[in-house]
N, C-alpha and C positions, 0 to 999 in steps of 0.2 A: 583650486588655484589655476591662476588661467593661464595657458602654455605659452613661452616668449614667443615660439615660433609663429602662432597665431597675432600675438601683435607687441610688436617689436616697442622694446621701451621708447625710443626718438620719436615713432611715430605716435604713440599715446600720449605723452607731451608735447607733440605737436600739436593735437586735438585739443587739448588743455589751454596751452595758451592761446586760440583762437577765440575758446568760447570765454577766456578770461579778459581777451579784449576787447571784447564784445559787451561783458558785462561790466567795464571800465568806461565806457563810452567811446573806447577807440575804434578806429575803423580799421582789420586788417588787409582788406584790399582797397583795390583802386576801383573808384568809379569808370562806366565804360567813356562818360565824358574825359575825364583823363586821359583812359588808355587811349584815346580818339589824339588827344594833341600831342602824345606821346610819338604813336604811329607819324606823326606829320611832321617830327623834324627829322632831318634826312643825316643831322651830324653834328660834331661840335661846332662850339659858338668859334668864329675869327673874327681877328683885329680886326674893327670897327675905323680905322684911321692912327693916325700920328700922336692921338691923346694915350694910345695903350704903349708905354718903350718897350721894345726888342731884347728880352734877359736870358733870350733861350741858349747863350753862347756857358754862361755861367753851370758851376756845379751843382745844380741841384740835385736833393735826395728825397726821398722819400722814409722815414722811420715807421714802424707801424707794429701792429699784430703781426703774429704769422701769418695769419689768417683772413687780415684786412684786403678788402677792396675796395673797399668807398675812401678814398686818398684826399682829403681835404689840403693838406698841408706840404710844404719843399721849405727845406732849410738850405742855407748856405752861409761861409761865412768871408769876410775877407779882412786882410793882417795891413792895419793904420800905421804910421809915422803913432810916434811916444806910445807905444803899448797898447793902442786903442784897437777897437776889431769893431767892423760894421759886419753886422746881424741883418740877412735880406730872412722872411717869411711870406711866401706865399700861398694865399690862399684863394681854394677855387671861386672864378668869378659863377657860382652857382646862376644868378639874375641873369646872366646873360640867355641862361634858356626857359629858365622858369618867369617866366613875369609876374608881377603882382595883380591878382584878381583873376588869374587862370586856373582852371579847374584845377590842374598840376598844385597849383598854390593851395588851394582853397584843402584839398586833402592832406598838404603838407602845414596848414593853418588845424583843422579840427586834431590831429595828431603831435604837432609841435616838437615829437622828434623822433628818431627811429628804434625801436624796441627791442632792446638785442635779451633775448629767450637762450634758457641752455640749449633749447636744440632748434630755432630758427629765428631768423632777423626778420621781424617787420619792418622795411625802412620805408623812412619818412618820404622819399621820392621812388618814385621806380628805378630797378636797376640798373637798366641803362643807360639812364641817366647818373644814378649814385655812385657805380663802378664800372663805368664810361664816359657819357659823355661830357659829364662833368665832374670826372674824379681827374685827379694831377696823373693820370698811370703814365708805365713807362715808354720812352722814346716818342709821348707825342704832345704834338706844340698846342696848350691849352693856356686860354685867359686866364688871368690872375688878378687880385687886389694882393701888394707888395707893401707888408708894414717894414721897413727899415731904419733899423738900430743902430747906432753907435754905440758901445758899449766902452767910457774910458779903463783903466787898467785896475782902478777898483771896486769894479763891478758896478757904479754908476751909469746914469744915461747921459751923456756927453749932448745927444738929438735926436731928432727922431723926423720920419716922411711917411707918407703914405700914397701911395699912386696905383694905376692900372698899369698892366704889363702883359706881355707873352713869358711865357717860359716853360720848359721842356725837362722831363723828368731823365735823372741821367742813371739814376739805380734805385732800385725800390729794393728795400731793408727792412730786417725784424727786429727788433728789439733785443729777443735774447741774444741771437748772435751776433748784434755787434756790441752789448756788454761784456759780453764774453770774450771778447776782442779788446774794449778797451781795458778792460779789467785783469788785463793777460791771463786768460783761464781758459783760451781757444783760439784757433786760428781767427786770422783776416777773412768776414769774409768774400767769398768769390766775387759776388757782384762788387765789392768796392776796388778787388784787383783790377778790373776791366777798365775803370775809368781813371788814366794817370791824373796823379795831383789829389783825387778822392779822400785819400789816406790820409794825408796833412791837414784837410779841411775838413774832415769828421773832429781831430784831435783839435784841430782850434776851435772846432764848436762844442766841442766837450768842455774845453778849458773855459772861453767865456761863458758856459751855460753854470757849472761851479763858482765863477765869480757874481757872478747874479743870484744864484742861490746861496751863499755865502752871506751876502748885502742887503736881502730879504730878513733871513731867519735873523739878522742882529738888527734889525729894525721891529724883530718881532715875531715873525712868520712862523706860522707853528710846524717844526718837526712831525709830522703824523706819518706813520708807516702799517697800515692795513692788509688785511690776507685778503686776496681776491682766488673765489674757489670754481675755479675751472673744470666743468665735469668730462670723463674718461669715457666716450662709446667705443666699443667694438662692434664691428657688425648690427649696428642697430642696439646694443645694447649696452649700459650705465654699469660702468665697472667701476667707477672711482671716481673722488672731486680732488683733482690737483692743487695745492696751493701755489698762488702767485704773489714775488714781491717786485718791489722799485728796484731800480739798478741805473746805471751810469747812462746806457741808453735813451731810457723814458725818461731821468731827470731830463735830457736835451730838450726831447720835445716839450715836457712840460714847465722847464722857465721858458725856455721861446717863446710858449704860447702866452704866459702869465705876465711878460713884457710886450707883448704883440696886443695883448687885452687893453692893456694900458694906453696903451700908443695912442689905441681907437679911441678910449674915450675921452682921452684928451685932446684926441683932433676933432673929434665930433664937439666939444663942448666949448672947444677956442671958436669954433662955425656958429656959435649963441643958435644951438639946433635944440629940441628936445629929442632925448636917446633914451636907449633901455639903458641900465645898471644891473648886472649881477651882484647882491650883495649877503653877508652873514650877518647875521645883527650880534650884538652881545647876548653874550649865553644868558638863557633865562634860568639855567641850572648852575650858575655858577658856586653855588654854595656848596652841591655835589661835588663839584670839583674840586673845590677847596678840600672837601674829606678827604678825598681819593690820595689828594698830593698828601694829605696831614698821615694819611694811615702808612703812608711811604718817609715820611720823616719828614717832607719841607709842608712850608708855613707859606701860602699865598696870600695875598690883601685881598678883604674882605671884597672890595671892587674891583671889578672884573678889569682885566692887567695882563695884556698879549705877550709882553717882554719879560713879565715873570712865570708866566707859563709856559712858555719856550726854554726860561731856564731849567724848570722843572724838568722839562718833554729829554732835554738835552742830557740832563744828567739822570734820567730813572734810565733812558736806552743806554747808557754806559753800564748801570750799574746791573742792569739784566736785557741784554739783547734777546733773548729766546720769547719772552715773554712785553714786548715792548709793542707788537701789534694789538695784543690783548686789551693794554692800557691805551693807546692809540685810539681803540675801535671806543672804547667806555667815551672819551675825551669827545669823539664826534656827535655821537649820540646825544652829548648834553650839550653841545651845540647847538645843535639843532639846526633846520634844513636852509640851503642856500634858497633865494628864492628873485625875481626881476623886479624892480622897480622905473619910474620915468627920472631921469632928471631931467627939470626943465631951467632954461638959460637961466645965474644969477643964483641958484639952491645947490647944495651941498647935499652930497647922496650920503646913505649910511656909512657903507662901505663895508668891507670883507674880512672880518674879525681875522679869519683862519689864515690872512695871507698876508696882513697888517698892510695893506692897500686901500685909497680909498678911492679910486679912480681904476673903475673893473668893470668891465662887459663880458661879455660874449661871444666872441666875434668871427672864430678861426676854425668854425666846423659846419659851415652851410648846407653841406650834402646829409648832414644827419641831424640839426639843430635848427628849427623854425626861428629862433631868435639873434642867429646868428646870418642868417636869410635877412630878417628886418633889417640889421645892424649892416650888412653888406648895402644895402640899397640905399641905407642911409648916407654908407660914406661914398658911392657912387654920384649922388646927387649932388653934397657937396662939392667933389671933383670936378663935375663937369658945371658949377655953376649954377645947377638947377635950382626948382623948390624943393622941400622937401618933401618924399612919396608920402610921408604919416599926418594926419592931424595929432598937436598932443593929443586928446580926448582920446582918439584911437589907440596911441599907443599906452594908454592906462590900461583901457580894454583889454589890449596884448597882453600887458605884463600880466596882469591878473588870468587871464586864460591861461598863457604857457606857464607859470610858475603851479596849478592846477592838474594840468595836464600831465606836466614834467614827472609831478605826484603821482599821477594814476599810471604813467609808464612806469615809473620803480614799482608801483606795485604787483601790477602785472608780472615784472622781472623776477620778484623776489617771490611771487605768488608759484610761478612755473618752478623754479628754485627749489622752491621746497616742497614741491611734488617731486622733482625729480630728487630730491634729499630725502623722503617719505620712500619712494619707490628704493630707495638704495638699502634701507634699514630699515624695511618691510621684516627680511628675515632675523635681523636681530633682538627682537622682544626680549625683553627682562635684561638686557644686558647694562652694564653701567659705564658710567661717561664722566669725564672732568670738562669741565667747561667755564665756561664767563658772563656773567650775568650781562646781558645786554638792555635790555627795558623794563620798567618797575613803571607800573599806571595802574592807573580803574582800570585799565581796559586787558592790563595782565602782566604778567612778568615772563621776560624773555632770556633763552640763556644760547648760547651760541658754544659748543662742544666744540674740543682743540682736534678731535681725530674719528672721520671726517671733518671737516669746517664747515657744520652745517647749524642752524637755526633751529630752534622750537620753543615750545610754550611750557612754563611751570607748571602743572596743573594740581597740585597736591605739594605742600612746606612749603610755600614761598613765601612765609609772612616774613617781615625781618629783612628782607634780601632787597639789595638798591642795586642802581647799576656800577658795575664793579666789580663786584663779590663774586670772588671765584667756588664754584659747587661741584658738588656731585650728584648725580642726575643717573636716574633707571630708564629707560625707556618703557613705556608703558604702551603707547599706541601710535598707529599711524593711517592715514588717509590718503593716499594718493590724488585722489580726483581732486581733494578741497585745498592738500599742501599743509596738510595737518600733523603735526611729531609733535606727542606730549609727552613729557617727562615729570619723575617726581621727584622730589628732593631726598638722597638717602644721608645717612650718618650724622 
């Protein structure tokens, strides 16, 4: 058995996933033409003139990981006459340093986003760029594209703008703690005591970010609440996969962004522009689904029906919250994968099953999203009147590349993943597992175990079993190098 001290678990899945991006077709470094145009800008981008407004006065934040530095986004809110609240989002003016058809581009084009590994970030730009000089950090005055909202007092959109701007980061914030803040389960914290007025204007962005998620989900929007498994290093070494849930925090940023998506493609589409679409098609599994709710006691139409599987969604987490990621995780799975499409002026996109939206981009994470890069330049062009930087034809190309690529980044992710979930339960052979069946194909059956929260493969009783179906499972092997845990069905 080979000694940690000789090579430390981080660093051995560090090696893994280079040579797994490698054999993805991703690139994990940068060309030296890159790093050459990298070396040659001297700093962040400044206002270009009188077209960018002055918003640096304003409270902007920062919400994020603990552990984020690539800061694409700043929230702020401000309190209307009749109950209304305008919603600013900023987001980083990325184009301002990266151009399109630079080498910088051209690696952020064959990569199309950045590759977050348990144990290291491939990102889709170089750092100093991603978490510099063109991330929102704090105390310093960077360009921005500004989607702002009005939001009227029943979580409606009253209107909506989009412009260039300055604006200056006033506290950069984690996510846990300030749910744990809003959620009274922990202090305020520190950074929002520093900036007077902070406090008031997290709690209005709390409250309209609930009225918008309120106004979704009864239009439709699927309730989904997923375990996301965070792994534990000490000193180099994989002691544990934390689970992560949603919380008051992260809902912020994420109606922000999921109205801020919106905004763009309806101002990009009122410009009779061709744009990207992020969209969900209707489940191709919907029949699956349909069991899953019948085996739980409700009855869905036979035709796939977002407002009645929302009811479902809404009443199975009532009825067992401990167990509602479980059914969540099944739900997505038969979904099946979001993916880019063109709209062009005059057509009607799919649109976004999971979000019951049919007017969705991409738009509000440039520093880590190749598509969200096109999408900024798009609405730059507009702004200033230009042409537009894309041909359609081109942007077919795109969709079809990044939505490929986007693929072969999860898989990468989840490939690193489960080596590092292999290497954790290396030592427990024969031991047994309850778990949840996540995928049923030709190509195999997969079961996702509640403790750790990790992934593997059926490889012995899996006849009979759909995704759903909760089992019990031996541990029978593991692989580290390939990200291999096979399990067999017991009882």
């Amino acid at each position: 058995m080979t000694d940690p001290t000789d090579s430390l678990h981080s660093s051995r899945l560090q090696t893994i996933a280079r040579r797994v991006m490698l054999e993805r077709g991703l690139s994990p470094d940068f060309s030296p033409k890159a790093l050459a145009e990298l070396h040659a800008i001297t700093g962040a981008a400044v206002s270009p003139g009188s077209s960018y407004r002055d918003l640096r006065a304003l409270l902007w934040c920062s919400i994020d990981n603990d552990d984020s530095k690539d800061l694409d986004q700043l929230t702020v809110a401000e309190a209307q006459p009749g109950g209304a609240v305008k919603v600013l989002v900023a987001i980083a003016d990325v184009d301002a340093l990266v151009k399109k058809g630079s080498a910088l581009d051209d690696h952020a084009n064959q990569n199309t986003t950045s590759v977050y590994t348990v144990c290291q970030v491939f990102p889709m730009l170089p750092e100093r760029l991603s978490t510099d000089l063109t991330s929102l950090n704090l105390d310093s005055d960077r360009l921005a594209i500004v989607i702002e909202l009005v939001v009227a007092g029943d979580g409606s959109l009253a209107s909506s703008d989009v412009y260039p701007a300055t604006v200056r980061n006033r506290a950069k914030l984690a996510y846990n703690s300030v749910a744990a803040w809003l959620e009274e389960k922990g202090p305020m914290p520190e950074a929002i005591g520093k900036v007077p007025g902070l406090d008031q204007n997290l709690r209005l962005q709390d409250g309209v970010a609930q009225k918008l998620k309120e106004l979704r989900h009864s239009h439709g929007a699927l309730s989904l609440e997923t375990i996301e498994a965070r792994p534990v290093f000490e000193n180099g070494i994989l002691k544990d996969f934390e689970a992560e849930v949603m919380n008051r925090a992260k809902d912020i940023i994420q109606d922000f962004m999921i109205a801020a998506n919106g905004v763009t493609s309806r101002f990009l589409a009122s410009k009779n522009i061709s744009s990207l679409r992020r969209v969900v098609r209707t489940p191709k599994r919907w029949d699956r689904i349909v069991a899953i709710a019948a085996e739980k006691g409700t009855k869905l139409p036979v035709e796939p029906d977002a407002k009645a599987l929302e009811q479902f969604l809404v009443s199975a987490r009532a009825a067992d919250p401990l167990r509602f990621p479980d059914l969540s995780l099944s739900i997505i799975k038969l979904m099946g994968p979001g993916e880019y499409v063109v709209e062009t002026p005059g057509t009607i996109p799919p649109g976004h099953f999971g979000l019951a939206v049919k007017d969705y981009t991409h738009s509000t994470a440039p520093n880590r999203r190749f598509p969200d890069l096109i999408t900024q330049r798009l609405v730059k062009s507009v702004a200033a009147g230009a042409l537009s930087p894309y041909k359609t034809s081109e942007l077919i190309t795109l969709a079809a590349h990044c939505t490929e690529e986007e693929d072969a980044a999860k898989k990468v992710e989840r490939q690193v993943e489960k080596s590092a979930a292999a290497m954790l339960l290396e030592p427990r052979i024969g031991e047994q597992f309850d778990g949840l069946v996540t995928g049923a194909s030709e190509k195999g059956t997969w079961v996702r175990v509640f403790k750790p929260p990790v992934e593997g493969r059926i490889v012995s009783g899996f006849e009979g079993l759909d995704v759903g179906h909760t089992v019990r499972v031996q541990l029978m092997h593991t692989d580290v190098d390939r990200g291999f845990i096979d399990f067999k069905k017991v009882g």
